[in-house]
Each structure stands twice: as C-alpha cells, then as structure tokens.
N, C-alpha and C positions, 0 to 999 in steps of 0.2 A: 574325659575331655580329650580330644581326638586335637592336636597341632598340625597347622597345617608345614607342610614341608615347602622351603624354597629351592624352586629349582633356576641354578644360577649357568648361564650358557659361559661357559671359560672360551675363552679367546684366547689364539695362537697368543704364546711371547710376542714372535715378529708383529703380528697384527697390533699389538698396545705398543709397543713401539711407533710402528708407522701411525698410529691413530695420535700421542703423545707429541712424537714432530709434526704432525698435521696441524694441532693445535697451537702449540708454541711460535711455527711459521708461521698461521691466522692470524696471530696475537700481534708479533712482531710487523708483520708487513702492511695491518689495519692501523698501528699505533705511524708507523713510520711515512704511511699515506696520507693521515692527519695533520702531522709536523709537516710534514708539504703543501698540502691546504694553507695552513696557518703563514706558513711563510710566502706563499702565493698573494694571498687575502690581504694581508698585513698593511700593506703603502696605501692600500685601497679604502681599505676601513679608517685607515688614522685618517687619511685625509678627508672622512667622510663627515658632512652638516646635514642635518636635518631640516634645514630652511626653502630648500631649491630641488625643483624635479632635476636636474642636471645632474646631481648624486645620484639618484634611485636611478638615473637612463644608463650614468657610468657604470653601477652597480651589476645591473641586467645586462651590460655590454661584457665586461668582462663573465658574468656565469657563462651566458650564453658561447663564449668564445673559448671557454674552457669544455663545453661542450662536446659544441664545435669542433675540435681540435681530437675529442675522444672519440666521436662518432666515423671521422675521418679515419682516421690511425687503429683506432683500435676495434672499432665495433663488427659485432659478430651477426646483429640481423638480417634481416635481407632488406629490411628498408633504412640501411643505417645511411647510405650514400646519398639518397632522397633526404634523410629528414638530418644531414649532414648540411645540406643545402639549406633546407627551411630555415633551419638555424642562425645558417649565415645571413640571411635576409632580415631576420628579426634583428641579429646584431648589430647589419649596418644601418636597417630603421632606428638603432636605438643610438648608435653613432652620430646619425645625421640631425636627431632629433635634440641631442645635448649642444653639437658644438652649432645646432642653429643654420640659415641659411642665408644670416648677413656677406659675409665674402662670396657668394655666388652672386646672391642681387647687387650687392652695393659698393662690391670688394675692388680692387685697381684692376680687375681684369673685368667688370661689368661693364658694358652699356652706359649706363649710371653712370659710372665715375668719369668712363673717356669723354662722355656728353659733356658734364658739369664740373669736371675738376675733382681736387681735393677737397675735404672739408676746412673751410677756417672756423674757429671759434672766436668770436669777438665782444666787446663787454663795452655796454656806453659810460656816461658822465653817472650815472643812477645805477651800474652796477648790473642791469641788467644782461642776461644774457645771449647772445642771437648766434645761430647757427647759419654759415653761407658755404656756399661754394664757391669754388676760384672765379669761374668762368661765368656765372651769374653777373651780369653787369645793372642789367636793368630791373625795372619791377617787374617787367612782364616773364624775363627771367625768373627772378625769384617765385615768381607763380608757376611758371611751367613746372619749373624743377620740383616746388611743391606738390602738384598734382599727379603727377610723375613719381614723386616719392610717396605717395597715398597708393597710389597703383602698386607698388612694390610691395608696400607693407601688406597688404589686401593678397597680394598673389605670397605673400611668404607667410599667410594664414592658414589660406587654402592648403598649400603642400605641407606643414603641420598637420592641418586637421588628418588629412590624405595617408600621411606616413603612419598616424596614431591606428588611424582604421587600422591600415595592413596590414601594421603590426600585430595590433591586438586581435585582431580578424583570424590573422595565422597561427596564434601562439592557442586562439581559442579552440582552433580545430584540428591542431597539430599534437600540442604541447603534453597533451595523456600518451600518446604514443611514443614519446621521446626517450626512450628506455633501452638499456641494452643486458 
C-alpha cells in the first residue's frame, strides 16, 4: 500500500504574520463598521410603523443617502460621480414623496392660500363639521375655492404619480450598477 505524501508549501514567518494581521484587521474593522450601521440605523428603525408608505419612502431616503454620500466621497468607479447623482435624484423623489406636496399647493406661500385665507374649522348646533377659508364670504366663494381646491388635489396626484415613475424608472435601470 503505497501513502500518498503531502506536500505542504511553508510560508515565510513574515508572510503568516502579515496574513494573521490581515485577518484580525478584517475582523476588527468589518465588526467596527457594523456597530456604525447599527448606530446610524437605530432612531430610524425605532421610529419605524408598518402602517404608512411614509416609512418605507424615509427608509429608502435615508439608504439611498448613505449611498449617496459613499459614492461621492469614497467611490473608486468611473461611474461613481454619475451614479452619485442618480442617487440623489432617487433620494430627493423619495423625500418629496413622503413629506407630500401640501405646503407647495396649499402652504402660506401658495396661490391658494393668499387667494382664500387661512383655514377656519368650524362646528354647527349638530356637531357637524365644516371646513372654510377666511376670505370666502359668499357661496359662490365657497364654490370657487372648492373647485379650485379639486384642481389642486387632481394636480398634486399627477406629480405623485410623476415622481413614483422617476423614481422607480431610475432605480430600475440604474440600481444593478450601483456598486463600488
């Protein structure tokens, strides 16, 4: 019965050494990058509900921002400055899609509001509820402003719908290349 022989390649001292701290650095500096995630992540997640796209949009605003932020700074591609950008485009669609497009339409500096006023809320003898504006006096008021406020809702659909495209538009033909 013939054994077979191993033949074992011995490596320099120095070289197990450098291979040894190569490892231990690995170790150290993956666990250490982790524990900064986790403390990054953290306000983000507790705050987080499961009920509302508003989480999942803050969720993907912040990834993408930490991105973001690596592609800028630290990326070594040659399409890291391009897809630095995309990035940020995604982010601010995900931005604008959480905190919504009421203060643009409807906010003290709209159209809207220097037309009609502030909002009052007011309640009759039965409890009911009715929504006016200041400067509504009349019913034909109250009808404009109504009509007026159908238009708004109707155009802050559209740029919803608009920004969801872009987004998802970009992320779809981008987002495999986002690598560094």
């Amino acid at each position: 019965m013939v054994k077979k022989l191993k033949m074992w390649k011995w490596k320099s001292k120095k070289e197990n050494i450098f291979e040894i701290f190569d490892k231990i650095y690995s170790f150290i500096f993956h666990h250490i990058t982790s524990i900064k995630n986790l403390i990054k992540w953290f306000p983000l997640i507790y705050r987080d509900r499961q009920f509302d796209h508003n989480y999942l949009l803050n969720i993907m605003e912040f990834k993408l921002s930490l991105m973001e932020d690596y592609f800028k700074n630290h990326g070594i591609t040659v399409s890291s400055e391009k897809d630095s950008k995309r990035i940020k485009i995604c982010k601010n669609l995900c931005k604008r899609l959480s905190y919504g497009y009421s203060e643009m339409l409807y906010g003290e500096n709209s159209s809207h509001y220097k037309k009609w006023g502030s909002i009052e809320i007011l309640t009759d003898e039965e409890h009911k509820l009715s929504i006016k504006h200041k400067n509504c006096k009349t019913d034909k008021d109250f009808a404009d402003e109504k009509k007026e406020h159908d238009k708004l809702m109707k155009r802050e659909e559209y740029l919803q719908e608009q920004d969801l495209n872009l987004l998802f538009k970009t992320m779809k033909k981008y987002m495999l290349g986002w690598w560094d």
